[in-house]
VOGU-3710 file (C-alpha; in Angstrom, 3 decimals, decimal comma):
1> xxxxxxxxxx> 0,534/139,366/89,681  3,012/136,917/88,311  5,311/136,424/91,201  1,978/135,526/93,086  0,843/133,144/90,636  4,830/131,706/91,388  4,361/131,824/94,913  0,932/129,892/94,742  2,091/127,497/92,484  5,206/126,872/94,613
11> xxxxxxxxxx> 3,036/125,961/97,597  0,821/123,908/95,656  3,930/121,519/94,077  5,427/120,973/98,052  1,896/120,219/98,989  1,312/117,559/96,808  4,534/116,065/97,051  4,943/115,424/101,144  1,495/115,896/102,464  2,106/113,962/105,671
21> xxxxxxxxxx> 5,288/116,458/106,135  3,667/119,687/105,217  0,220/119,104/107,525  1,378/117,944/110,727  -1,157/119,774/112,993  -4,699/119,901/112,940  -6,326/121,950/110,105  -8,102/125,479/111,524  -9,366/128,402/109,943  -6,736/130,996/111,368
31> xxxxxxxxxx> -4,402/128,317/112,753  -0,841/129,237/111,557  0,951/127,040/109,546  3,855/124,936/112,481  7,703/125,845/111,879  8,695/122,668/111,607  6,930/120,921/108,393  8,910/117,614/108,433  7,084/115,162/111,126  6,020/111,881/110,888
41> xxxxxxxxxx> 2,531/112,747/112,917  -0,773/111,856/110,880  -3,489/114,044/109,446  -6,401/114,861/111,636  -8,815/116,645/109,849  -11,489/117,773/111,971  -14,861/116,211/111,223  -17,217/118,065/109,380  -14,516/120,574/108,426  -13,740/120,745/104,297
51> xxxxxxxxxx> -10,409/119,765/103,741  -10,151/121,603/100,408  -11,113/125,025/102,066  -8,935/125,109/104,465  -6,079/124,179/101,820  -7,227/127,553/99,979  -7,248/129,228/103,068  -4,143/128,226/104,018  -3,060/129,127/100,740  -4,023/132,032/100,668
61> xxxxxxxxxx> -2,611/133,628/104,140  0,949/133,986/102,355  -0,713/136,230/99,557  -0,991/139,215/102,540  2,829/139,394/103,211  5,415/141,107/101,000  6,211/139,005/98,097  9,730/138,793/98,107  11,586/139,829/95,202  12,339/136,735/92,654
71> xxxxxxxxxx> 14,013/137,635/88,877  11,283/137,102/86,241  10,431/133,510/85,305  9,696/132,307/82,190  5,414/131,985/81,694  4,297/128,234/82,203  1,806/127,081/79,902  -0,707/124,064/80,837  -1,150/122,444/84,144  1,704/122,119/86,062
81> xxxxxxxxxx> 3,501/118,507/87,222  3,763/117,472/90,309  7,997/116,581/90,772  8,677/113,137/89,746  10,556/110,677/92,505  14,029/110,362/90,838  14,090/107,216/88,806  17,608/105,345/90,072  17,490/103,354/86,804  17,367/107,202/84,694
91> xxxxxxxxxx> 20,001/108,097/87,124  23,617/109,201/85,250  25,955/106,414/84,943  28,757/107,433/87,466  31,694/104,382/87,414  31,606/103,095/90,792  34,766/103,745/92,656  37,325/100,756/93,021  38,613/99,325/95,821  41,877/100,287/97,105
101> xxxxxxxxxx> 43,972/97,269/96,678  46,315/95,963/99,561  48,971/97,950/100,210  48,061/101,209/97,498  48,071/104,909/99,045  44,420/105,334/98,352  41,434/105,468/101,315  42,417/108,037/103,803  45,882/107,483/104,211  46,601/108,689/100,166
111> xxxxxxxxxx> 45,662/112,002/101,691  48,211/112,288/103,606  51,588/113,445/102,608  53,787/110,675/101,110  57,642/110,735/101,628  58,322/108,508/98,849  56,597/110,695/96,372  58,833/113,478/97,165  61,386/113,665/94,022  63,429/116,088/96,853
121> xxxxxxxxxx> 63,299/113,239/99,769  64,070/109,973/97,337  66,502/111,581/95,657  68,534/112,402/99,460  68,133/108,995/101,689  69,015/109,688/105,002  73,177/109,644/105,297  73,287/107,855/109,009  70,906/105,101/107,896  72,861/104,402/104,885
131> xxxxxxxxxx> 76,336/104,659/106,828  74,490/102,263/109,402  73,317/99,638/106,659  77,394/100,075/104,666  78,748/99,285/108,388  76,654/96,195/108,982  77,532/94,871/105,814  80,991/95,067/106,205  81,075/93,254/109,588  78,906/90,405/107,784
141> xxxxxxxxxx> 81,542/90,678/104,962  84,499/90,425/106,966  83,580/87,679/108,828  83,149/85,731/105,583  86,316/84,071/104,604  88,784/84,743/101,842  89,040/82,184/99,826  92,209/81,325/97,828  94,949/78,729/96,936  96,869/77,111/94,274
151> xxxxxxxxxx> 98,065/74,299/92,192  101,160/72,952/91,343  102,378/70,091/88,876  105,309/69,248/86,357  107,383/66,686/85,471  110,802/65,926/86,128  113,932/63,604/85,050  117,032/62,163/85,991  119,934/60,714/84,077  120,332/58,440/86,851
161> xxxxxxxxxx> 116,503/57,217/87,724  113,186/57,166/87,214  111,638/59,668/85,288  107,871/61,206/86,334  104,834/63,546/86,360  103,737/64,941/89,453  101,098/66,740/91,174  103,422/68,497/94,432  100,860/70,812/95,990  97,174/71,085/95,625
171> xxxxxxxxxx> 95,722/74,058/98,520  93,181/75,464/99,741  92,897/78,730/102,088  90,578/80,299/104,121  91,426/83,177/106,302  88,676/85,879/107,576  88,229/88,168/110,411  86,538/87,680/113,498  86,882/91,263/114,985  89,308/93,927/114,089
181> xxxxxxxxxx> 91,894/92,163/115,641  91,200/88,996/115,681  91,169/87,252/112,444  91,595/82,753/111,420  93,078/80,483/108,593  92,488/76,743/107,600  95,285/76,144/104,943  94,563/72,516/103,374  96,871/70,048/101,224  94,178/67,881/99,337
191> xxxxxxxxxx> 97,005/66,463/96,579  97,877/64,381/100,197  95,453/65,329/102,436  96,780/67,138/104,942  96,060/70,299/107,627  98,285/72,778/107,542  97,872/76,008/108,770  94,688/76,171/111,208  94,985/79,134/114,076  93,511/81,908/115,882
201> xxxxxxxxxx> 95,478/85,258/115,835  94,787/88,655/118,205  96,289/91,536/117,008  96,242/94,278/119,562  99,231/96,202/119,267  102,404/95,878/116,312  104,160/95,468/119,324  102,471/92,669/120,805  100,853/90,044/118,374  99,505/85,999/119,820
211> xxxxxxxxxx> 99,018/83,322/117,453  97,422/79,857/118,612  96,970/76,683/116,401  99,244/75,487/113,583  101,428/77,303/111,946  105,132/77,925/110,147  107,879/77,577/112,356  109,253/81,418/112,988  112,743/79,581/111,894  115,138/81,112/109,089
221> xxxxxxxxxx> 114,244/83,294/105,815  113,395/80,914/103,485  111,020/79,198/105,711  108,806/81,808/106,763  108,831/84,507/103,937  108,633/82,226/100,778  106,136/80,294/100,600  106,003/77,900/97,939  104,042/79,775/95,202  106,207/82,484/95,502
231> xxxxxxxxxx> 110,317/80,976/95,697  111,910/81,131/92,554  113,083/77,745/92,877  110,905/74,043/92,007  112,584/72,976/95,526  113,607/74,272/98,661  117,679/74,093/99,862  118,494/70,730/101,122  119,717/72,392/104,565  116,227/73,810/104,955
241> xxxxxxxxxx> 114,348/70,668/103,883  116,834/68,078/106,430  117,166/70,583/109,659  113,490/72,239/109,581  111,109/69,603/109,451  110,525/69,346/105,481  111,864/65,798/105,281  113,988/66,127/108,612  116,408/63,990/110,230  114,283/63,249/112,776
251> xxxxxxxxxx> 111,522/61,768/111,059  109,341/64,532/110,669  107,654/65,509/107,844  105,528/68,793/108,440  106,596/71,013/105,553  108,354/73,623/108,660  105,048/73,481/110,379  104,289/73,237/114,295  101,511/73,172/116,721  101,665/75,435/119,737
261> xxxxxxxxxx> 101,800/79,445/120,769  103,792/82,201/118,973  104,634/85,424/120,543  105,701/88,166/117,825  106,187/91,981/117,280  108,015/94,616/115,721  109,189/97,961/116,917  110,047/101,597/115,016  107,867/100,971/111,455  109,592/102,833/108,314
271> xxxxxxxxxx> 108,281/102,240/105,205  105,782/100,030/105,878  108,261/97,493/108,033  109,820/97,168/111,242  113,140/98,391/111,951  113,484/95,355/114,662  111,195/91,962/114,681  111,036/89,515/116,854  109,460/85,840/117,413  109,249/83,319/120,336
281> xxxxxxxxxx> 107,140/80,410/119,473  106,138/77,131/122,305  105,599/73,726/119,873  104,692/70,527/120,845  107,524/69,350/118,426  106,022/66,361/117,237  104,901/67,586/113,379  101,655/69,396/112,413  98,360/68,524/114,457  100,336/66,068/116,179
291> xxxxxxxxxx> 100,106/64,967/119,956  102,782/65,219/122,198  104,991/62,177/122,787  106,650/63,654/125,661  106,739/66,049/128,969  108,673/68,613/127,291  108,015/71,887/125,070  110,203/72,735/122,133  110,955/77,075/122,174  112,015/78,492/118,929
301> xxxxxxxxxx> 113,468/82,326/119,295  114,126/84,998/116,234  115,504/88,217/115,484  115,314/90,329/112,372  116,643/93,029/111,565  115,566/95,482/108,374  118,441/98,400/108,472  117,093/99,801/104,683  114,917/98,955/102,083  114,801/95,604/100,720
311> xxxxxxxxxx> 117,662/94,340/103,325  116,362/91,691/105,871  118,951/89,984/108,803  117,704/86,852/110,613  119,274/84,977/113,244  117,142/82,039/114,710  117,564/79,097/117,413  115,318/76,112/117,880  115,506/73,774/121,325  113,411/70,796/121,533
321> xxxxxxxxxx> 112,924/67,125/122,392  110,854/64,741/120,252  109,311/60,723/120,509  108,195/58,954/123,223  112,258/58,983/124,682  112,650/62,456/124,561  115,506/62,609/122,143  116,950/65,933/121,801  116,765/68,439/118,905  118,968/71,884/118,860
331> xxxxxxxxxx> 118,988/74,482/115,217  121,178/77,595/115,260  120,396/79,384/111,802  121,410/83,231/110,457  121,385/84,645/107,013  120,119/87,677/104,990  118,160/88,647/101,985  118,616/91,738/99,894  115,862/92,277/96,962  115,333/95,183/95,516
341> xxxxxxxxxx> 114,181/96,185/91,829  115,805/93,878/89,673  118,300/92,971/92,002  117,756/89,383/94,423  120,124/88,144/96,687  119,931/85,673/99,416  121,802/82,962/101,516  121,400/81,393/104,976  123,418/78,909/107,016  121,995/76,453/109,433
351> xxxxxxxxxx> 123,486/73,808/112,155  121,873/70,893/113,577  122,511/68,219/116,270  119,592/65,753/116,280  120,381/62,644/119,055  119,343/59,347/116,681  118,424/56,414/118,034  117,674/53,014/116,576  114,323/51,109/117,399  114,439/49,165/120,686
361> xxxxxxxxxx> 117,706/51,035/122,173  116,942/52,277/125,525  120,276/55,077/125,331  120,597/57,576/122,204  122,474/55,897/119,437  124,445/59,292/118,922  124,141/62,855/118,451  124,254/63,532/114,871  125,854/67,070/113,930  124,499/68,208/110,600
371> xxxxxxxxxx> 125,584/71,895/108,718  124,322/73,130/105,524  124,392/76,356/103,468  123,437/77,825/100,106  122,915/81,258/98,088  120,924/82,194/95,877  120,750/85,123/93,427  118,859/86,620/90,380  118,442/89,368/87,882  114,978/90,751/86,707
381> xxxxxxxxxx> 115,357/90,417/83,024  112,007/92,140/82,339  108,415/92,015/84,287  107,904/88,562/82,825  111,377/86,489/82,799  113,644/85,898/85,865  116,398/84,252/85,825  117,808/82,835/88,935  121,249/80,534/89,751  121,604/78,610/93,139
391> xxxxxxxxxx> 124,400/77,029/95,060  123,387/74,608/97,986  125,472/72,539/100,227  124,767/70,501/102,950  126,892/68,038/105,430  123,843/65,590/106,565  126,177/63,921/108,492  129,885/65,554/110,458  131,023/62,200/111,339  130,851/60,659/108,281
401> xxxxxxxxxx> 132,125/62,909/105,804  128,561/62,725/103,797  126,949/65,444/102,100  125,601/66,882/98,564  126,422/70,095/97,177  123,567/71,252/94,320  124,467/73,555/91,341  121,278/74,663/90,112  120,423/77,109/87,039  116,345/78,095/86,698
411> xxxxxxxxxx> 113,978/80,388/84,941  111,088/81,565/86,341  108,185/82,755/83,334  105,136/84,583/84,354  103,416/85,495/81,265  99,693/85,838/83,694  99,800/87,386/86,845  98,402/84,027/88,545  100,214/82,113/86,537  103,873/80,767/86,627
421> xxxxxxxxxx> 106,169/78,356/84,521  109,414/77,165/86,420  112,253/75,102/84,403  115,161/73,971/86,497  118,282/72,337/86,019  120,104/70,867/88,940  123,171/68,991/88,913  123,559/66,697/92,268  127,210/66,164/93,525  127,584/63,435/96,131
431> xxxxxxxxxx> 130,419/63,334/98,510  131,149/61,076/101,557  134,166/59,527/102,762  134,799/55,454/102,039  132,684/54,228/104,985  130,050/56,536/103,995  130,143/54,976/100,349  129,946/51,728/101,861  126,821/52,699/103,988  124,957/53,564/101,049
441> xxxxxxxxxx> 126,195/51,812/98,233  123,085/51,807/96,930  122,572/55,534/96,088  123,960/57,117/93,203  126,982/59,575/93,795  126,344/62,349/90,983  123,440/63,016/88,429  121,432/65,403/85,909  118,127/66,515/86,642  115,696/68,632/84,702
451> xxxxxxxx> 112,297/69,465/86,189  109,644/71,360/84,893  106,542/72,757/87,081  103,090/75,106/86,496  101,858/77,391/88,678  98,247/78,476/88,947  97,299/80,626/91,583  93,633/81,359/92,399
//
């Protein structure tokens, strides 16, 4: 009797709360209830007919079946309610969900697996993009220049003279690559501004090796393998600085620099050097970044020989013309270097005949033959202190009888590996026959000289 009493009650509470849905057809006695209860049709009543007895018959028809089997309810006591609408105001407070902000993993796409969260994947990156990204910035690397140079100034005195501080070299340089064989330089003088070294170089074989631009004259030793932050000496040999283009007899003064081609390889490499080197050079012949002042090319050839460790052979030959009258130029040079552990020894001799003319003259005034020699030695006294003794000698002029011979004592002091103290003492001995005297009565035949210069190398 109670699970009736549920059943009716049931009935009644979906009645009263959707009537339109429940009632959809037209009341009759015996009419069975539609199977589908949610419309949006009207109730027609029939007229005459009483709506409340067909509700109770309605209600009723259900009592006939089987009541299906429903666990035991508690009794209710007093009239029952009719369901309340849901009140949204009575509603549990639920926090509204928040936007996903630009660029967060939530929406659909945080349900989707996520690489980055994967401690496994982060913690591996893949090896070809990361050898891909290391190669690309090496090229951009390498095509940066190198930047470096140094600075050089002292002071120096003579007992017959004037007495001075100097600043002799202040450089810049630049070199970089431009492909793996092709790399530039710009080498600057800004204590006199002044381009030095500016060229293009391919490198495709040891063998075989171009250079284009400006650039040290592949003549002698000293002039190519010891550059000025690196000889042990405040000056270079007077042979080198008359017959090479330092201060030469010709007028030029472009520190043994030339504009033009160069040509150079080396063959059988041991130890990191060739066996056999050679060089073959085209120059204008007219200083550095210089035009032309005539039809011809000066060639410069050189050979060099390395037959063990620390032993270097050089013979060299220079053929040019320079000025506007094509005066003619010829250098012969050979020498050798041996240094090795504590252990430096070097010496070169070079010959000259430069044709010298006097302003105006339409025929060469003469062909001046010029000689000079020197060598040079030193003993590592410890990783700091070198000590180093030079004897140079030079005939500037064959005809005349006049040269200089220099006795020179020096210690070089690195205390800093970029930085280097110099103190040189050079004794000048003047020679020349009686007309040479008279030709230059006003230069001083013998003096002292102490000079003093710092290195800093950046």
């Amino acid at each position: 009797m109670k699970n009736h009493l549920l059943a009716l009650f049931a009935c009644a509470v979906c009645c009263s709360a959707r009537p339109a849905g429940c009632f959809a057809h037209e009341l009759r006695p015996g009419n069975p209830l539609p199977s589908r209860l949610h419309t949006d049709a009207p109730i027609r009543p029939l007229a005459g007919a009483p709506l409340a007895a067909e509700s109770v018959a309605v209600a009723a028809a259900p009592a006939a079946l089987p009541a299906p089997e429903v666990p035991d309810a508690p009794e209710v006591t007093g009239a029952p309610e009719s369901p309340a609408v849901p009140d949204p105001a009575a509603a549990p407070k639920t926090a509204p969900a928040a936007a996903p902000e630009p660029g967060s993993a939530q929406g659909p796409a945080a349900l989707e697996p996520d690489s980055a969260s994967d401690p496994a994947q982060a913690s591996s990156p893949d090896p070809a993009a990361l050898e891909r990204r290391i190669a690309r910035l090496e090229r951009l690397r390498a095509c940066l220049p190198r930047i470096s140079g140094y600075l050089q100034l002292g002071y120096e005195w003579h007992d017959r003279g004037t007495s001075e501080f100097f600043v002799r070299r202040v450089r810049l340089d630049l070199q970089g690559d431009l492909a793996p064989q092709l790399d530039y330089r710009f080498h600057i003088e800004l204590a006199h501004p002044q381009l030095l070294d500016a060229f293009l170089r391919y490198r495709p074989f040891e063998q075989l090796n171009l250079q284009a631009g400006a650039f040290k004259i592949p003549f002698s030793i000293e002039n190519t393998e010891y550059p000025p932050f690196s000889v042990e000496f405040i000056d270079y040999p007077l042979v080198l600085i008359r017959l090479m283009g330092f201060n030469d007899i010709s007028g030029h003064a472009s520190t043994g620099r030339g504009l033009g081609g160069h040509l150079y390889g080396g063959f059988i490499r041991r130890g990191g050097e060739h066996l056999l080197g050679y060089n073959l050079a085209l120059l204008n012949g007219e200083g550095i970044n210089a035009h032309d002042r005539n039809r011809s090319k000066d060639v410069v050839a050189r050979l060099t020989l390395r037959p063990t460790a620390g032993l270097l052979l050089a013979a060299s030959g220079y053929w040019g013309r320079y000025g506007e009258r094509s005066l003619g130029r010829v250098r012969y040079g050979a020498g050798g270097r041996y240094d090795r552990g504590r252990f430096m020894l070097r010496g070169e001799y070079i010959w000259g005949r430069t044709e010298v003319a006097a302003a105006g003259d339409e025929q060469p005034l003469r062909r001046q033959r010029s000689q000079g020699w020197f060598l040079a030695g030193g003993w590592r006294a410890s990783a700091k202190f070198f000590p180093v003794v030079r004897y140079d000698s030079f005939d500037e002029d064959m005809e005349l009888g006049y040269g200089q011979n220099n006795y020179t004592l020096g210690l070089l002091w690195t205390p800093w590996r970029f930085f280097r103290f110099q103190l040189d003492y050079t004794y000048e001995e003047h020679r020349a026959s009686q007309r040479a005297r008279q030709l230059a009565a006003a230069r001083p035949f013998g003096r002292h000289g102490v000079s003093v210069m710092l290195t800093g190398i950046f």
